[in-house]
Backbone bond lengths (Angstrom), bond angles and torsions (degrees), N, CA, C in turn:
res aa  C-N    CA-C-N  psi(-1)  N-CA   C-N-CA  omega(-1)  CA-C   N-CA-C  phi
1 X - - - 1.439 - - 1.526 109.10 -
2 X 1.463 106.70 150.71 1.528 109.27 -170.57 1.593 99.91 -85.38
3 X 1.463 111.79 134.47 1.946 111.16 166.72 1.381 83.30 -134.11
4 X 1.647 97.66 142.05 1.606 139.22 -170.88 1.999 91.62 -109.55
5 X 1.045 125.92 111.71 1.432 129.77 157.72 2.142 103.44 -84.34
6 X 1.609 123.93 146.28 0.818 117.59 166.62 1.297 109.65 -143.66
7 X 1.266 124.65 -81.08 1.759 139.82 -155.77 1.671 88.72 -73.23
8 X 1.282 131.20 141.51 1.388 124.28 139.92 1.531 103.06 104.16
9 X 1.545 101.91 -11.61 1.758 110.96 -166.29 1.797 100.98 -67.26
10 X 1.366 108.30 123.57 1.300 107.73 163.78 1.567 127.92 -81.40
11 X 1.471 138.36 164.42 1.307 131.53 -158.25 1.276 92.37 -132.28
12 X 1.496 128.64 141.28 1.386 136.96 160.16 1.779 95.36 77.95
13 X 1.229 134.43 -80.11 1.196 130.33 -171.18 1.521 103.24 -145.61
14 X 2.025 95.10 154.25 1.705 103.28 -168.45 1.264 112.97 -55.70
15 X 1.478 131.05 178.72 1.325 139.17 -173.73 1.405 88.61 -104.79
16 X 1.215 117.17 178.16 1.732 116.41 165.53 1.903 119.09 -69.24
17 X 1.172 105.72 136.62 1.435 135.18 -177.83 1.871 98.67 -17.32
18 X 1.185 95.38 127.32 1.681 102.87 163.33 1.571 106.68 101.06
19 X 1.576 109.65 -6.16 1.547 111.93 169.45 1.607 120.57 -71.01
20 X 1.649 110.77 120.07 1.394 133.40 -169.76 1.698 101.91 -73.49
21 X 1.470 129.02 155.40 1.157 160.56 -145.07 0.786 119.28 161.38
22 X 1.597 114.43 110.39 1.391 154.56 170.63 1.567 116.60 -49.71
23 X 1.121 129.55 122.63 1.756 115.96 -149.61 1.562 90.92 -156.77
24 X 1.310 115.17 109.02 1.365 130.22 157.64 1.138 111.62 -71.72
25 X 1.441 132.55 137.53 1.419 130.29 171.60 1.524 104.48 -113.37
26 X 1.847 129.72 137.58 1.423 125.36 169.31 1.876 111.84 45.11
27 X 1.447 118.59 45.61 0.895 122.93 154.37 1.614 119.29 56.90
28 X 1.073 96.92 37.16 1.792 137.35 176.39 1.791 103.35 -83.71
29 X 0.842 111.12 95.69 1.838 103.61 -170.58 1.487 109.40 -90.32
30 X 1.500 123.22 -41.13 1.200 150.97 134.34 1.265 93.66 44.32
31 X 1.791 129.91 -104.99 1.478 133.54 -165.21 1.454 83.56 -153.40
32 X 0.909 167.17 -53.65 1.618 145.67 -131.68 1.075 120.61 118.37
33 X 1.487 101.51 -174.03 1.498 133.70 127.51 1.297 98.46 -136.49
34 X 2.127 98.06 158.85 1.169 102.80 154.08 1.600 124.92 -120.27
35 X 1.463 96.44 118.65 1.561 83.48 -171.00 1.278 120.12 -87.86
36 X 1.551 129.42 -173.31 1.829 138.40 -178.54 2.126 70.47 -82.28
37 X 1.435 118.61 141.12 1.822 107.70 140.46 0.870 135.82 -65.99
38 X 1.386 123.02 -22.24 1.833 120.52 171.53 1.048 101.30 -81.08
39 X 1.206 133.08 -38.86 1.122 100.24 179.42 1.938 141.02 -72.16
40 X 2.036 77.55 -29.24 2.007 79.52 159.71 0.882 122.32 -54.85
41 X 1.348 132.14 -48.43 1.210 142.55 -161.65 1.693 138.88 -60.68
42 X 2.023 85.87 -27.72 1.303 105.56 167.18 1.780 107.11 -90.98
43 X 1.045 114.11 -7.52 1.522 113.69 143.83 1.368 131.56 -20.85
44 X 1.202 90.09 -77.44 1.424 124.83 -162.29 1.804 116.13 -57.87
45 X 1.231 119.77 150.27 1.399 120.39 171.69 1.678 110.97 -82.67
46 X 0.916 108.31 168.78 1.482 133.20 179.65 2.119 98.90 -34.87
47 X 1.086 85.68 -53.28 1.723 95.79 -170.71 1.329 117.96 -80.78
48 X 1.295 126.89 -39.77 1.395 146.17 167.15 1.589 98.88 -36.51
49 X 1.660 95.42 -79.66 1.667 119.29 -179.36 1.723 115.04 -22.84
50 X 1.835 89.60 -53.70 1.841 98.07 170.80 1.251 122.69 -55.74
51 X 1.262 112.65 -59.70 1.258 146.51 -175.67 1.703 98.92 -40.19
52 X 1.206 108.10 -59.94 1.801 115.99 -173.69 1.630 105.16 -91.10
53 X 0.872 128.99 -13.33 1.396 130.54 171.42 1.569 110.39 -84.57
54 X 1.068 113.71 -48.53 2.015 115.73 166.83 1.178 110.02 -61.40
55 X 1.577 124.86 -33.99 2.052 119.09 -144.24 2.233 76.77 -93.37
56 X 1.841 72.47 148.11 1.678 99.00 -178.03 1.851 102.35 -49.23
57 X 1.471 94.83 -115.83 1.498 92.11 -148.26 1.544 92.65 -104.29
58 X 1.469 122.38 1.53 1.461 118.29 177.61 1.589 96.50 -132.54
59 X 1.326 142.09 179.73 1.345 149.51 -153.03 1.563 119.73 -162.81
60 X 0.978 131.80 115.67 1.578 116.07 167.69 1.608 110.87 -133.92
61 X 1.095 102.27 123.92 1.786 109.28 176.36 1.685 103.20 -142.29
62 X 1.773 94.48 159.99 1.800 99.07 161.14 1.481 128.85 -85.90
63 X 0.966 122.89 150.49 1.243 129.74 -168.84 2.116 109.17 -130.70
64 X 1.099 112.04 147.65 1.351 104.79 151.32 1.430 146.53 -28.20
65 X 1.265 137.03 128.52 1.710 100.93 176.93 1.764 110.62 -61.86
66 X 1.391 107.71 -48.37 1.798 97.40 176.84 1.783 108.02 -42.94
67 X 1.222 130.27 -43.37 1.463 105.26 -147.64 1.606 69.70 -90.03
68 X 1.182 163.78 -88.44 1.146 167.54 -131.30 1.900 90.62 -43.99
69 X 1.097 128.94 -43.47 1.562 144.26 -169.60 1.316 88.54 -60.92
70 X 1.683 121.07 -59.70 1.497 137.33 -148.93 1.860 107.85 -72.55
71 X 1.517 101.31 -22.67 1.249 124.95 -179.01 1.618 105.69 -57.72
72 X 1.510 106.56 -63.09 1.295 115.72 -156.65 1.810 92.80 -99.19
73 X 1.262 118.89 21.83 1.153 100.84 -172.83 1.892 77.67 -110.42
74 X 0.980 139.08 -16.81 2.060 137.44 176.71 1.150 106.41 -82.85
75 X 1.450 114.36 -42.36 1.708 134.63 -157.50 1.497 85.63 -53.83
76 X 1.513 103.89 153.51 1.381 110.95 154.17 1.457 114.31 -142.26
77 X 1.315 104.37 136.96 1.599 126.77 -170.95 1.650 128.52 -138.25
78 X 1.076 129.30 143.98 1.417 118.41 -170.74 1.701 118.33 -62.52
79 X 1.356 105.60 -19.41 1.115 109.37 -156.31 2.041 101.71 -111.33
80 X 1.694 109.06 176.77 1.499 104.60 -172.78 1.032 98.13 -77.89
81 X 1.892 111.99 140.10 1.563 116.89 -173.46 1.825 91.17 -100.21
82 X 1.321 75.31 133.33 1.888 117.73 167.54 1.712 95.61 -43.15
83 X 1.271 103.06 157.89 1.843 145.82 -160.16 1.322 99.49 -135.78
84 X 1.260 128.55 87.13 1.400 121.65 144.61 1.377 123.44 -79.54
85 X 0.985 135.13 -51.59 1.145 140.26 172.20 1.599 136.08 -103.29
């Protein structure tokens, strides 16, 4: 599944612990989530991790449906979080 990183996204290496990131899940443009970044990040596979650790100030890679699930299951948003799997 496609996740869009935007607001909050750090570049080259994380910011200190508890920094929020804006995280589209499956091309949901809607409002978000916002996740902790370490903790997405330890999400992520080997390639993802690269993938969002190199890309500028916004990010897009595939993900699993579980970790994409695992996304919106931390995220927090005003609205009812989405069921992929």
């Amino acid at each position: 599944m496609k996740v869009k990183c935007t607001e909050g996204k750090s570049v080259g290496a994380l910011r200190p612990h508890g920094n929020l990131v804006r995280v589209f899940v499956d091309e949901d443009y809607h409002y978000g989530y916002w996740v902790e970044e370490d903790r997405l990040v330890a999400l992520l596979g080997v390639d993802a991790r690269r993938a969002y650790l190199e890309a500028g100030t916004e990010a897009t890679f595939e993900v699993e449906p579980a970790v994409a699930q695992s996304i919106i299951d931390i995220g927090v948003t005003p609205y009812k979080k989405a069921r992929v799997i």
